[in-house]
C-alpha positions in Angstrom: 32.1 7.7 74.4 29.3 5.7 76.4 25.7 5.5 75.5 23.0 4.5 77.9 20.4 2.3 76.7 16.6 1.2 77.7 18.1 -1.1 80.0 20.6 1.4 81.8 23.6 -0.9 80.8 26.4 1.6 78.9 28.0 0.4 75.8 31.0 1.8 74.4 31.5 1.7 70.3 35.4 3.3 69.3 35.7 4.8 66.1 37.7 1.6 64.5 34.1 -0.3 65.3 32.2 2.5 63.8 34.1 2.3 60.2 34.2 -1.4 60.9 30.3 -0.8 60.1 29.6 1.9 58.5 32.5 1.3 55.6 31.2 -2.0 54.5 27.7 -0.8 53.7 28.3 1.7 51.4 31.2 0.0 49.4 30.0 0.0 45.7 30.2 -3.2 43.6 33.2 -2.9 41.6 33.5 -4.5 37.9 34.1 -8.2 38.6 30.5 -7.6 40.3 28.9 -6.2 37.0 30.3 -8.8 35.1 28.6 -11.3 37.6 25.2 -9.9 36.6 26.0 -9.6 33.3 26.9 -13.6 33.0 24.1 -14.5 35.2 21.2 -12.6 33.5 20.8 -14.8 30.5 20.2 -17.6 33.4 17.2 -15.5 34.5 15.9 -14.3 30.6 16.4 -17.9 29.5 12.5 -17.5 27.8 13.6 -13.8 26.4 16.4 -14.9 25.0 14.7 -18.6 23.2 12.5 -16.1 21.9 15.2 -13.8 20.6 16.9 -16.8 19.0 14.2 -18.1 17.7 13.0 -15.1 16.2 16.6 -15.1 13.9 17.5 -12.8 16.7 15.5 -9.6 15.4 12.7 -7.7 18.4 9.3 -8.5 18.5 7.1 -11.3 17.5 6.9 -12.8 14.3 3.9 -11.4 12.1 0.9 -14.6 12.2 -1.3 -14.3 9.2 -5.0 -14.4 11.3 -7.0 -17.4 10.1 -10.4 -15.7 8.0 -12.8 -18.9 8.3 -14.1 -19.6 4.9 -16.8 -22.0 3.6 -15.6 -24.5 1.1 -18.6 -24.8 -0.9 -21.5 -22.4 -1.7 -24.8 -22.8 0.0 -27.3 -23.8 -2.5 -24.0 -25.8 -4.8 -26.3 -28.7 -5.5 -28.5 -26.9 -7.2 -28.6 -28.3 -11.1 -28.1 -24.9 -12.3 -25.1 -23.3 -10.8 -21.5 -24.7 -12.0 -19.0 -25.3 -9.9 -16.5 -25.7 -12.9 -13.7 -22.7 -12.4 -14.3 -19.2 -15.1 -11.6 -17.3 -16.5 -12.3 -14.3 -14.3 -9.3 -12.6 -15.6 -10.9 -11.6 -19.1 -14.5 -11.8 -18.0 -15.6 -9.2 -20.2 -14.7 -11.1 -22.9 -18.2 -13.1 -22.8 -19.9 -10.4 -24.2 -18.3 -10.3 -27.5 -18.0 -6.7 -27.8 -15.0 -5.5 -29.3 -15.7 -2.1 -28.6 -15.8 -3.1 -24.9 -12.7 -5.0 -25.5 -11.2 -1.7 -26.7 -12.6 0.6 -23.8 -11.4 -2.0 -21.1 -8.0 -1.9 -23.0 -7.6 2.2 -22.9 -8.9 2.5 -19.3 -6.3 -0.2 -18.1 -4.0 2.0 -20.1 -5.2 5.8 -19.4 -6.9 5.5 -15.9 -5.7 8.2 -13.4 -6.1 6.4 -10.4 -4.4 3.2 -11.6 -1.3 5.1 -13.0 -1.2 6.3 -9.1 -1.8 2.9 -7.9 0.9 1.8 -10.2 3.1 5.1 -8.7 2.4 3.8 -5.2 3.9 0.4 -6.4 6.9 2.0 -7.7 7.7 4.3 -4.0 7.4 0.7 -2.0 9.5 -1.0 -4.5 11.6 2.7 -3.2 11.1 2.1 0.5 12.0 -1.1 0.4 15.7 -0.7 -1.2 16.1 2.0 1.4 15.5 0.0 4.2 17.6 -2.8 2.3 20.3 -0.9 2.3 20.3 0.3 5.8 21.8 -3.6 5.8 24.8 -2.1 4.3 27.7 0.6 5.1 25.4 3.4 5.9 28.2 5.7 5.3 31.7 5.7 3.0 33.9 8.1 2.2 37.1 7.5 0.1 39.7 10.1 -0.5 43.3 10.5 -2.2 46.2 12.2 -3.2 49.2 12.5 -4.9 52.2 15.1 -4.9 54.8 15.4 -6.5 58.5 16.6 -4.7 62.1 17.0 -5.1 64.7 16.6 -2.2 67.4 20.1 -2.2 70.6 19.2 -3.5 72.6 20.5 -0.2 70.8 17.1 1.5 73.4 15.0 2.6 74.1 11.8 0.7 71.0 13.0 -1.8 69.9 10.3 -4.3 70.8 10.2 -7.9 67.1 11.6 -8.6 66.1 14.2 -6.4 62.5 13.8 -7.6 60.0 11.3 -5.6 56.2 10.7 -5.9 53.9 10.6 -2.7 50.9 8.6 -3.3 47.8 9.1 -0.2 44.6 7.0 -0.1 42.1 6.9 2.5 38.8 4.9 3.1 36.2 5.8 5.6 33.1 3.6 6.5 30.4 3.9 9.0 28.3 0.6 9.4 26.0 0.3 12.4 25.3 -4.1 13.1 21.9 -5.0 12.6 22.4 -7.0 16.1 18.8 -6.3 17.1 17.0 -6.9 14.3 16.0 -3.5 14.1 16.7 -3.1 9.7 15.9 -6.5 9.4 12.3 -5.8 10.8 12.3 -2.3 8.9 12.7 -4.8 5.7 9.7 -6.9 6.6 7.6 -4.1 7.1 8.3 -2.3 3.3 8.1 -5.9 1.9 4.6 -6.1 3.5 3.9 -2.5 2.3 5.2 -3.7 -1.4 2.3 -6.2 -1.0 -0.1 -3.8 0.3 0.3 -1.7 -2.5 0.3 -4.6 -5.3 -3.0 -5.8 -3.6 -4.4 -2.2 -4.1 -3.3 -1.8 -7.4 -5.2 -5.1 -8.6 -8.1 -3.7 -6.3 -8.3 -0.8 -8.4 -7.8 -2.5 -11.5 -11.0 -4.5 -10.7 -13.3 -2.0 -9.4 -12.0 0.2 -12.9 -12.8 -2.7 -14.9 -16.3 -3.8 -13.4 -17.0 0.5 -14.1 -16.1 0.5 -17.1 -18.4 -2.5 -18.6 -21.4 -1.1 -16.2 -20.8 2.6 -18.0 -20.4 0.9 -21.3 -23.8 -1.2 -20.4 -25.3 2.2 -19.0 -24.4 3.6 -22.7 -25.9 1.0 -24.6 -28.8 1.4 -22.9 -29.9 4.9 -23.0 -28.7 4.5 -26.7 -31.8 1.7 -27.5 -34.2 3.2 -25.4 -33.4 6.9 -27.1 -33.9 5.1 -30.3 -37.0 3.4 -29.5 -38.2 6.3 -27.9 -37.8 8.1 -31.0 -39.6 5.8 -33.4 -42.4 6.2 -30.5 -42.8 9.5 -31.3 -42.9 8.8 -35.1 -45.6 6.1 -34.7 -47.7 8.2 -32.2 -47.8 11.5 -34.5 -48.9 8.8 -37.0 -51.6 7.3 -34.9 -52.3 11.5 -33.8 -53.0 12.1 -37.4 -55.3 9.3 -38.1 -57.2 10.0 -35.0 -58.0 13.3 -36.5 -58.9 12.5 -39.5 -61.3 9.7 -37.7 -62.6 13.0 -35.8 -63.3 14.8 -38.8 -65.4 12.1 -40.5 -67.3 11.0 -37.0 -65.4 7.8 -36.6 -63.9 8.8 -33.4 -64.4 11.1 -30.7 -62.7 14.5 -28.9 -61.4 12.1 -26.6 -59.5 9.6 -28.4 -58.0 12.4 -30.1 -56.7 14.0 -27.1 -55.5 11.1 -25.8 -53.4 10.5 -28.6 -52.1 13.8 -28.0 -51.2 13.2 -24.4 -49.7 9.7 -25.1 -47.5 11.7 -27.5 -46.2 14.2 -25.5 -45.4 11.8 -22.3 -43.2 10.1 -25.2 -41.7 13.5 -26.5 -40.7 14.6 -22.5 -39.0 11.3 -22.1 -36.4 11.9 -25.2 -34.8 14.6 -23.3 -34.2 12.9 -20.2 -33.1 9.5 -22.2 -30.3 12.0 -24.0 -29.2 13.4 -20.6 -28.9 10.0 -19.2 -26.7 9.2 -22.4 -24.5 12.4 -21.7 -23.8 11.3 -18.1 -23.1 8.0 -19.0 -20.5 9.2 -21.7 -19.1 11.7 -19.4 -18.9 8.8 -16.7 -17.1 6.4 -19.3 -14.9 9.8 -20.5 -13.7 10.3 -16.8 -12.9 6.2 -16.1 -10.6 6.6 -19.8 -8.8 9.6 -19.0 -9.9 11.1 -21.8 -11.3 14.7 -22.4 
């Protein structure tokens, strides 16, 4: 069949020239070719795949601690009165002598709620982390048996002396999927960095409990003296109320110092209440930080 073109020459194309064309442009790549790309990609991810190696062959980078810039000395460390010498910070409360402090610090360490859930927290990572562990492992395995006892019919054709025989069965089924990615190995890194996590919050909380405990015990002690000296105010000042009085009565003093003995008095006798409500908070603080009722 002729064609005319733009130029008016005729061209003839037979059907062998069309699937001549049109046959070798649609061919699909066969296997040898996908093996061709498959040997000549690691060629072309030669970086990917350093990485990958390098990595211990697991995905993803490796986790890089960022660098916290921190001074190696304090400011003002020549001055004559700070020691650079290193404390025993882990029984600072000690330098107070107080062995009823000792003994608080003791029972809150012991009693707290929100350590023992700290310390719960601990225990579910410790958890996590054998989990993903053992995702290292046979994920699945299943073992089965059984055993039967028979006996062979006596019309059998050359039978045995013992027509009885035993049939033992036993089966083992595993499932394991290869950690060829890295993909349980990087689950382990991640629930031994949440094992961390949670030890670093448990001594968090164990400090902040601590440091609350010795400022509610100091709280106490305080309201304590200044209820007690508050008290032996008011016993002084209705002392010095009475001799004001009887100063008044004989013309050795006047209306006015007697009333303001009176007012200095009560101004002392209005601050005992508040000074015992203080003392109840902080005793209700210290009961709450103990666990105690």
């Amino acid at each position: 069949m002729a064609r005319q073109d733009q130029q008016g020459t005729s061209t003839v194309r037979t059907s062998r020239d069309r699937r001549g064309t049109e046959g070798v442009g649609v061919r699909s790549p066969g296997w040898v070719g996908w093996c061709l790309v498959a040997l000549c990609a690691p060629f072309f991810a030669g970086c990917g795949l350093n990485r990958w190696a390098h990595n211990g062959f697991k995905v993803g980078p490796d986790y890089c601690k960022p660098a916290v810039p921190v001074a190696s000395e304090w400011i003002d460390y020549q001055e004559p009165g700070i020691s650079s010498d290193p404390a025993e910070l882990a029984t600072w409360w000690m330098v107070f002598e107080d062995p009823v402090l000792n003994e608080l610090i003791q029972t809150a360490a012991d009693q707290n709620i929100n350590l023992r859930v700290a310390g719960m927290r601990i225990m579910e990572s410790r958890y996590r982390r054998q989990i993903a562990a053992g995702n290292l492992f046979p994920q699945y395995q299943e073992a089965a048996g059984s055993y039967s006892r028979n006996k062979l019919s006596a019309n059998v054709a050359n039978a045995p002396p013992d027509l009885w025989f035993s049939n033992w069965e036993a089966g083992v089924n595993a499932s394991w999927e290869l950690d060829f990615w890295g993909r349980f190995r990087r689950a382990v890194e991640a629930s031994d960095a949440e094992l961390d996590a949670s030890i670093e919050t448990y001594d968090d909380v164990l400090v902040l409990l601590l440091a609350e405990v010795a400022s509610g015990y100091v709280d106490l002690r305080t309201y304590q003296e200044r209820r007690s000296y508050a008290v032996n105010n008011v016993a002084a000042q209705e002392n010095s109320l009475r001799i004001a009085e009887e100063k008044f009565k004989f013309g050795a003093a006047t209306r006015r110092d007697v009333e303001q003995a009176k007012t200095v008095l009560e101004q002392t006798r209005a601050l005992v209440p508040e000074l015992e409500a203080g003392l109840g908070l902080a005793n209700n603080r210290l009961c709450a930080l103990l666990g105690m009722p």
